[in-house]
N, C-alpha and C positions, 0 to 999 in steps of 0.2 A: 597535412600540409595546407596552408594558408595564401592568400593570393592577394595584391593588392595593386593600386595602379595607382602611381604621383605621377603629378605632372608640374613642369617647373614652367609660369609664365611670367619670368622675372628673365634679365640679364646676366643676374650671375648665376654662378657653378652654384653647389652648395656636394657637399658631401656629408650623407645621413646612414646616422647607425639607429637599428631600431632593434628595442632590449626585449624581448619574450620570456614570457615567465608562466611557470606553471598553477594551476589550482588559485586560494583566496590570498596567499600572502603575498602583500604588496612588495617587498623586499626581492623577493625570488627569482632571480635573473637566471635561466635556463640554458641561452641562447641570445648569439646576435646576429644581425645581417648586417653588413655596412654596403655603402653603396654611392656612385658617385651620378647628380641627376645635374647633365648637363641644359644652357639657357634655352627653352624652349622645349626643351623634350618628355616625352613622355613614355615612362618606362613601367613595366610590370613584374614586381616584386614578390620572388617566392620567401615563406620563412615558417618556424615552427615546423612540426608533425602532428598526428591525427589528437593527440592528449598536450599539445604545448602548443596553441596559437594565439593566445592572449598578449598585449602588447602592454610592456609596462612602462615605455615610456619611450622618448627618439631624443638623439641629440641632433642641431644639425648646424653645420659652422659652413658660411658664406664665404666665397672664395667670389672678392669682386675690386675691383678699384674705389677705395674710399670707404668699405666696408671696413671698419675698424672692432666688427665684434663677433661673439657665436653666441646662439642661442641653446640653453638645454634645459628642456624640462622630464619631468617625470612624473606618473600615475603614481597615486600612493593610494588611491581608494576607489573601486570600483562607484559605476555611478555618477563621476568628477565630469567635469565639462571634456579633460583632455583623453580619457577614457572613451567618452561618449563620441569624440570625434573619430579616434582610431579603432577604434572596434566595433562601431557600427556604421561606418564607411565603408562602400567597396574602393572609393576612386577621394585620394588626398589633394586638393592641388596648393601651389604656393605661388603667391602673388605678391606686389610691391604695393603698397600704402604708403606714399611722399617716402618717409625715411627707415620701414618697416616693414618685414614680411612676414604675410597674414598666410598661417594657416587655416583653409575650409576644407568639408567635406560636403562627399555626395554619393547617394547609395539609389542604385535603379529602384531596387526591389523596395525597397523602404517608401520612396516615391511613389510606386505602385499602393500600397497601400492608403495613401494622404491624397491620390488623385481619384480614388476607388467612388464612383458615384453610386453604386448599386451592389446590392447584395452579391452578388455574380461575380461582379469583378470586387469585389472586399474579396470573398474567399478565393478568388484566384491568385489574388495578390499574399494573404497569406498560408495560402495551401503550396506557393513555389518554394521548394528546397533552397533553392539560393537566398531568399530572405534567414533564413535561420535558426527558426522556432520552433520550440519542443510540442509539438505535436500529437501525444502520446495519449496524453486526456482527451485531446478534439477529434483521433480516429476513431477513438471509442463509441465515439455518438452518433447517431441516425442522421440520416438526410437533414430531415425535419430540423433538426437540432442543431446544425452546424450551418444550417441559415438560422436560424435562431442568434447564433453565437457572433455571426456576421453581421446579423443587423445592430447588434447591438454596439460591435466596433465601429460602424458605420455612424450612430447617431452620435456615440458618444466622444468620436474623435475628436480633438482639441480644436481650436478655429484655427490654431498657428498650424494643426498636423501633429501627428505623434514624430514627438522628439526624436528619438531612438529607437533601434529592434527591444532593448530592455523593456521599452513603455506598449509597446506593444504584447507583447509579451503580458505583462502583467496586465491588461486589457482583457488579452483572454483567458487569461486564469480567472479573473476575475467575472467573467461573462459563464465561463463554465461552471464553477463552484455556485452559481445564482440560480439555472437551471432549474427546475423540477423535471425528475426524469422517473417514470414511475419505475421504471428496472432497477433502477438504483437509488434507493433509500435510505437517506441520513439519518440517524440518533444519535443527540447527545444529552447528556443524564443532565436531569434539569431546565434544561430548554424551553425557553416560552415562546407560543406564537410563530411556532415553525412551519415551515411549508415542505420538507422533507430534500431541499437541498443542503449541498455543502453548507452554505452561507448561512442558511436558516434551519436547521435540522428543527426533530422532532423530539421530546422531550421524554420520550418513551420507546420502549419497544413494541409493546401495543400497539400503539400508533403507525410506528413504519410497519410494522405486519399490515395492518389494516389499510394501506396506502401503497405497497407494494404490486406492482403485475406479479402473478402467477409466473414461475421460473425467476424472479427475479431476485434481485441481493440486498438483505436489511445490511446496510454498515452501521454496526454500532461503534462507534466513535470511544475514545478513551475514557473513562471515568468510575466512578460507584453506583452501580443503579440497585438503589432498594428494592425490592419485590416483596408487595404484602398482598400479593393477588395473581391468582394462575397468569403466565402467558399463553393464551394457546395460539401455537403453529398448525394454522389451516387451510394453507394457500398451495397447492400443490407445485412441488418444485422450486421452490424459493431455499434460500440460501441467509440462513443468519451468520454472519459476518463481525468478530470483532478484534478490532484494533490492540494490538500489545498496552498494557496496562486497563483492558476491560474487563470490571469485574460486576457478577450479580450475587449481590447479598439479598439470600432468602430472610426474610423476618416475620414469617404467619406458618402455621403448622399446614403448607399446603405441597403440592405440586409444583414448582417452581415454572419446568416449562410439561404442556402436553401437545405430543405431537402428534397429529389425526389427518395431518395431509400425508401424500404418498410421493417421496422422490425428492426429501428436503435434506436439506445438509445443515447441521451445526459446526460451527468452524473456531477456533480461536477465542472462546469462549473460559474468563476463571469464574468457577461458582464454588460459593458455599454459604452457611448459614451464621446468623449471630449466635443462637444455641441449637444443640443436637435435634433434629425434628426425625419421629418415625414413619419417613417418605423418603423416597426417591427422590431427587433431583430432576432427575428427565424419564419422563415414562413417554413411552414408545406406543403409537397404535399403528403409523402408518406406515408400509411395505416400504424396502429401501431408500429406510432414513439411513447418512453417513454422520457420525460423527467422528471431526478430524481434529488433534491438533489442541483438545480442550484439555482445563487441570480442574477437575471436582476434587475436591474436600472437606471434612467437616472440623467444627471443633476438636478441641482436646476431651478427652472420655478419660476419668481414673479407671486401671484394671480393677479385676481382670474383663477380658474382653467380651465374654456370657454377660454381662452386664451394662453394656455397652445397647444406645437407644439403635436400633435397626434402624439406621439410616444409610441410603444407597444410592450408589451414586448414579445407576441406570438401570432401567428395569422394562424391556420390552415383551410387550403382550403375545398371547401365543397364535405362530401359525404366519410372522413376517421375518420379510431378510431383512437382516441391518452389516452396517459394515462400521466396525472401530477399531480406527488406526490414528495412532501416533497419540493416544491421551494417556493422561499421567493420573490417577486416582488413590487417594491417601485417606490417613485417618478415620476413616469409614465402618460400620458393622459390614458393607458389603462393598465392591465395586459395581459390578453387573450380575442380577439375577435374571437368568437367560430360562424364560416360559417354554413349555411343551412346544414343541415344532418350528421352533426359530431355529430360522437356517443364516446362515452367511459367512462372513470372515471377521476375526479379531486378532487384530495383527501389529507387534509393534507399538505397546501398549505398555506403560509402567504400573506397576499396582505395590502397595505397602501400607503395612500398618494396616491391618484389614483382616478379619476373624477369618471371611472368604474371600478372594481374589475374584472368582467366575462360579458360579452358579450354576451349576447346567441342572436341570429339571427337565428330563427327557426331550431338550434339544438336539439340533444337528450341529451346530456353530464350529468351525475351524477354528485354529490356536496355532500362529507361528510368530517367531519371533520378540515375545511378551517379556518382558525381563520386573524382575522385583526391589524394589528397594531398603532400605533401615529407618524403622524397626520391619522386621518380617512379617509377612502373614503367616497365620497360623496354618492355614493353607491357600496355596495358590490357585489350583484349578479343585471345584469337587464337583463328583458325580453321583448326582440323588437317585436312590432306586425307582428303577422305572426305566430310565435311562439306556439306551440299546451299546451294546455288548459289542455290535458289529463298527464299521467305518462312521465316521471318525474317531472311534474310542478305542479302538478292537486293540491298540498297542499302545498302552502306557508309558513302556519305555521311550518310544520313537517319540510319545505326546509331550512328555519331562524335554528329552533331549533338543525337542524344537521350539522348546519354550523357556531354553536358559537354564535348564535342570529345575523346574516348576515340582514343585511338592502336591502331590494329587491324595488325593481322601474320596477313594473308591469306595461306595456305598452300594452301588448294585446290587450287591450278594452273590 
């Protein structure tokens, strides 16, 4: 629900309907409030609910001696000057001009920000809920940084004052996406001459590794990023980060990523190669790496699949916990070959088209949840001799059963 306050400094009556309408289509009339504002008064107008307070437009027809007309207009595009009035107004008023009544606006809180001399009062003025602004990006940020964000609304404000809450608004989106913030690290494929924010990413994933704090997050950005050279993940705690439709295309017979820090997460991440390479994708060195969320793949391989170049989609060294949930791994000689003494969870996991699903080479690794796709693997789960007899393995049926009915290729002996 929505609140607004007209006030009529005219002699006549006027009776006003004001049309609300939901979401971007200018058409969409949801709701009206009619309302009768008598000479001199000033009244406070409820209308809309929490998802319908937009104003698409007011009629208002003069009830006066010698008034011979009515006024009606209508918003048809966000943005518009009669938008800008009603919707980032708190208080309407209406006034006479010789033979004309002028609608103005005026908003405290909006004031607040155009009178704001000092950093101080800039973010007081746009840290009040009552001004209106999505705020979601600017909580994010440190002290440091949100005077940072202020001062720059401060210098850069218009001489006239910022129009409207919209220009506001884009003021600090656009003050935030400029930032360099070392926690968070922009890449985008190609990029020249970046500084590692939004605005100016970095052209590389190298790059925002090597620019990243410790615990911090690479956001790689949408696009194709070639790799004809190792990445290595060395930053303990950081988090590679990438955006839907991010893909790295391996092109050198290498390691794509190695990861030797301890406590990093790969996220959202599609890999795969221009041709079959016999390596891993991501090899493993450092103790509880996650990866969540990722699609490895390789080329297409003619059968049969003993023929097929051993390439894999992950391969952690022996003796750390890793945790892999929610990736999808296809077309592959392997998914995950799991070294002597890795421990942890793999959970929730698609695997197909794959000679082996999971590897175990006298690991401990958990198995719930994993389901397989078409074409099949020739096996789902196998266990290489060596491999202990006891818990986690001790029950092949329970292990199949909680992994989708997983086809196991017990080697033990």
């Amino acid at each position: 629900m929505a609140e607004k306050i007209f006030i009529n400094n005219t002699l006549a009556a006027f009776q006003i309907t004001l049309f609300v309408r939901e979401g971007e289509f200018p058409y969409n009339q949801d709701g009206t409030v009619t309302f009768t504002l008598d000479p001199g008064e000033t009244e406070s107008v409820s209308y809309g609910s929490d998802t319908n307070m937009f104003l698409n437009g007011l009629t208002i027809f003069s009830i006066y001696e010698g008034d011979l007309f009515s006024s009606v207009k209508f918003v048809t595009a966000q943005m518009s000057e009669l938008d800008n009035l009603l919707n980032t107004n708190g208080t309407i008023t209406i006034s006479q001009v010789e033979t004309d009544y002028v609608l103005s606006g005026s908003n405290i809180f909006l004031d607040a920000v155009n009178d704001a001399q000092t950093v101080e009062e800039m973010r007081a003025a746009i840290e009040d809920p009552s001004l209106g602004l999505n705020l979601t990006a600017y909580n994010a940020l440190s002290e440091a940084q949100r005077d940072e964000v202020a001062g720059v609304l401060l210098n850069t404000r218009p001489v006239g004052g910022y129009p409207s809450i919209a220009s506001v608004q884009a003021s600090l989106d656009a003050a935030i996406n400029e930032l360099v913030d070392p926690n968070n690290i922009y890449v985008s494929a190609g990029a020249v001459g970046g500084d590692g924010s939004i605005a100016n990413p970095f052209g590389t994933i190298t790059d925002g590794i090597a620019a990243v704090n410790p615990e911090g997050t690479v956001h790689i950005l949408s696009g194709t990023y070639p790799i004809t050279s190792q990445i290595l993940v060395n930053k303990m705690g950081i988090t590679l980060l990438g955006e839907p439709g991010t893909t790295l295309l391996l092109q050198a017979d290498i390691i794509a990523l190695l990861i030797t820090a301890t406590d990093t997460t790969i996220n959202g991440l599609t890999i795969t190669s221009d041709i079959p390479y016999a390596k891993e994708f991501i090899q493993i060195g450092g103790t509880n790496t996650t990866l969540l969320n990722n699609t490895i793949f390789g080329p297409p391989q003619a059968l049969p699949m003993s023929n097929w170049v051993v390439n894999r989609a992950v391969v952690p060294q022996g003796g750390i916990n890793i945790v892999v949930e929610g990736n999808t791994f296809y077309s592959l000689r392997t998914g995950i070959y799991i070294n002597p003494n890795v421990t942890g969870e793999i959970d929730n996991n698609v695997v197909y088209n794959t000679k082996g699903g999971f590897l175990v080479d006298r690991a401990f690794t958990t198995f719930v949840d994993n389901s397989w796709g078409i074409p099949m693997n020739e096996f789902d789960i196998v266990l290489f001799a060596g491999t202990t007899t006891g818990p986690p393995y001790d029950n092949l049926q329970a292990l199949s059963a909680a992994n989708n009915n997983a086809t196991i290729s017990d080697q033990r002996g």
